[in-house]
N, C-alpha and C positions, 0 to 999 in steps of 0.2 A: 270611279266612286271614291268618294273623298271618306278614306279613315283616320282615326286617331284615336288617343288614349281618355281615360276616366269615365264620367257619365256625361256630356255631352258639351254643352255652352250654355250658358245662364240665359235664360228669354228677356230680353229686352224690358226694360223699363215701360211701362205707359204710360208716364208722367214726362217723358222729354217733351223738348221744345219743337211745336209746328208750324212754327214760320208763321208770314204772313197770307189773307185770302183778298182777291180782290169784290169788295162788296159793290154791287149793282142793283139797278132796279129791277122790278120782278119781269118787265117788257124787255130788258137788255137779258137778261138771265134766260130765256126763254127762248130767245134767237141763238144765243150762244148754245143753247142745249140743241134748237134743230140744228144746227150745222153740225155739231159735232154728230147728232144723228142720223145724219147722210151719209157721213163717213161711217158709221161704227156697221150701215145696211150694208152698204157698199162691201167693205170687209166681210162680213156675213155670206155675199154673196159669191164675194170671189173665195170664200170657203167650201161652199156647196161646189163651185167648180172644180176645187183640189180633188174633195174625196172623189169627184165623179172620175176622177183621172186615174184617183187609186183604185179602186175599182175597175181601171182597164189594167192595169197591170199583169204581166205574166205572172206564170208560177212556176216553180222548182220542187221536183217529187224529192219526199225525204226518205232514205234509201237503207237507213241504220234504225236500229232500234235502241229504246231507253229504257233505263231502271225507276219507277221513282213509288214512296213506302209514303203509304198514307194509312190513316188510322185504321182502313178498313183491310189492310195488307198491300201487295204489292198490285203496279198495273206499268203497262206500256205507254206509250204513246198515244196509242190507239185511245185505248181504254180511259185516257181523260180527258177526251170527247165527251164521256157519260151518253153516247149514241147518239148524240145532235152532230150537223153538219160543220159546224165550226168552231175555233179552237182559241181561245185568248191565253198566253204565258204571261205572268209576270217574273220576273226574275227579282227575287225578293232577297237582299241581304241580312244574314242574323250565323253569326260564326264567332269561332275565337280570333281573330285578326280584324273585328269587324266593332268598332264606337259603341260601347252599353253592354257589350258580352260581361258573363251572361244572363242576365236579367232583362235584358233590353234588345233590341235589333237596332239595325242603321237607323237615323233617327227623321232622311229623307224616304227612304223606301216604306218605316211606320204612319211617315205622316199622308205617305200615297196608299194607302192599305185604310186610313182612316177616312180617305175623300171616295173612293168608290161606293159606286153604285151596289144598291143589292144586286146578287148573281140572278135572280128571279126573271129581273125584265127583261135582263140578256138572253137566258134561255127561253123566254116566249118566243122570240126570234132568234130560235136555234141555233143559240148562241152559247159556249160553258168559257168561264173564266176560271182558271188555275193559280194561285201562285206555289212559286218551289224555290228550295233554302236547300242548305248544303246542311241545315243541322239538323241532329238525329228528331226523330220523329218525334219523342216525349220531352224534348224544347221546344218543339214548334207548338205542341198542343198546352204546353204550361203558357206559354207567350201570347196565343189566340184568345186563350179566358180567363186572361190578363186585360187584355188589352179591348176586349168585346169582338174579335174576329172571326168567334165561330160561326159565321155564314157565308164566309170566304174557302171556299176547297186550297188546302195547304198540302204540299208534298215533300219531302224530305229529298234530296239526290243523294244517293251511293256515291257516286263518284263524278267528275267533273265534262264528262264527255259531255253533255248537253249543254251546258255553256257553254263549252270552247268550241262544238261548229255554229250554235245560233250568236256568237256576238257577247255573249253578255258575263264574261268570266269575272271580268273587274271591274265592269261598270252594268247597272241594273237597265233592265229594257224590256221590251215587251215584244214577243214575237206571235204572227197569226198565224193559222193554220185550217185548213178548209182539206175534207176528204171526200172520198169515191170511193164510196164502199171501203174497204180496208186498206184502199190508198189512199196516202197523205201529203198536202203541198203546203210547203210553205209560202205564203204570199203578201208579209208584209212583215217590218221591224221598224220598230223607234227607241234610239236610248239619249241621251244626254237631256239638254232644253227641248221642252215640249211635252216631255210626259208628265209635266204640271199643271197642263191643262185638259191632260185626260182625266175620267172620275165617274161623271155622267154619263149614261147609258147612251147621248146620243155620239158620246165623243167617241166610246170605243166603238158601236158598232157600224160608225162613219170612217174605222180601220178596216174592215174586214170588208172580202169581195162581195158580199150579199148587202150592204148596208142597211140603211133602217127599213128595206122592205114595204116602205112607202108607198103611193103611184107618183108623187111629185117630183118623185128623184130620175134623175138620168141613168139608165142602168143599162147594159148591153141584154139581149133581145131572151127571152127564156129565164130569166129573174124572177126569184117570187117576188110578187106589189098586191097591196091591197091599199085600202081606204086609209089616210092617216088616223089616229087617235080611238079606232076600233078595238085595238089589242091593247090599251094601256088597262092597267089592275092593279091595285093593292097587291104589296110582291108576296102574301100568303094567299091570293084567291086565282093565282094562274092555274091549279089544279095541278093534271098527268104533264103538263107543258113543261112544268119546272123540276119536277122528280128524274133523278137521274133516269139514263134506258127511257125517253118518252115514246110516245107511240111516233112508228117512224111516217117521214111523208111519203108522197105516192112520186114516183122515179127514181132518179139517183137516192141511194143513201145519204 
């Protein structure tokens, strides 16, 4: 994670110089856009492959327990599940050693905090998204209504054990997690390039072993799938879906 001193780097000019474009006719421009659109499906496609792959992925039971102080008092691991099946961390920089302290947080981790999805459509498909900061609990809550992030669940760490076995002490990332009953597995990580183009509901829950719960997805055998485009909602009308503790599903927890 890249730090440094003062409040940040001055935003770029919009007035610099943009080079040259090459102008064509509208029948030349239009072949140049399908081809490029072959490529861009293509790509596409060989995306839906990856995740199907992450999705096979093993998993690793997590074996220690955590501290982390959220507005509402303290909770475990467990307990920021909020009772759904699956777990999203982000590891969110905002510290004394950390660019914009303290008025400010990391100024890549704010601007990935800015492009996420509401937590709403994640937990329709029993999904909770977390982020957690090493600072005390009443910087984190000044910082969020600052910034408009009160609909992102934020936690404060005691201390640094939870970064330092998932990866992300010095550099921010995102770790999954997916449970059984009061057992927990870790089952997927990304940090450096790439967590740029998460944001969108379908990017995160194309990390996690359940994925968008589709039927057009590839998924190993016992998956929940339904009908695509059935469960989308305005993120205030999911109902019990999206309130923490929702009503649980029928089997495993």
């Amino acid at each position: 994670m890249a730090r440094q001193e003062g409040p940040g780097v001055p935003a770029p000019s919009m007035r610099e110089p943009m080079g040259d474009f090459d102008v064509v006719s509208e029948d030349e421009w239009n072949l140049a856009r399908e081809k490029l659109l072959a490529e861009e499906k293509a790509l596409m496609k060989a995306k839906d492959r990856l995740a199907a792959k992450r999705r096979l992925l093993p998993v690793t039971e997590v074996d220690r327990n955590y501290k982390f102080i959220g507005t509402n008092g303290d909770r475990d691991l467990l307990g920021l599940f909020e009772g759904r099946r699956q777990l999203i961390v982000y590891r969110f920089f905002y510290a004394p050693d950390v660019e914009n302290w303290p008025d400010g947080a990391c100024s890549g981790c704010s601007l990935f905090a800015d492009t996420v999805v509401h937590p709403a459509h994640l937990a329709a498909r029993d999904t909770t998204l977390a982020f957690v900061t090493a600072a005390p609990i009443d910087k984190v809550e000044s910082l969020r209504e600052r910034m408009g992030w009160n609909h992102i669940p934020f936690y404060s760490l005691p201390d640094e054990r939870f970064s330092r076995d998932f990866g992300v002490e010095e550099m921010f990332g995102i770790n999954v997690f997916i449970r059984r009953s009061e057992r927990i597995f870790r089952t997927y990580f990304l940090n450096g390039r790439g967590i740029e183009e998460i944001g969108p509901v379908w990017s995160f829950l194309d990390m996690t072993p359940l994925g968008r719960q589709e039927n057009w997805q590839e998924v190993p055998h016992g998956r929940p799938q339904e009908d695509p485009y059935t469960w989308w909602r305005l993120h205030d009308n999911y109902g019990p879906a999206a309130a923490p503790n929702p009503p649980q599903p029928k089997g495993d927890a």
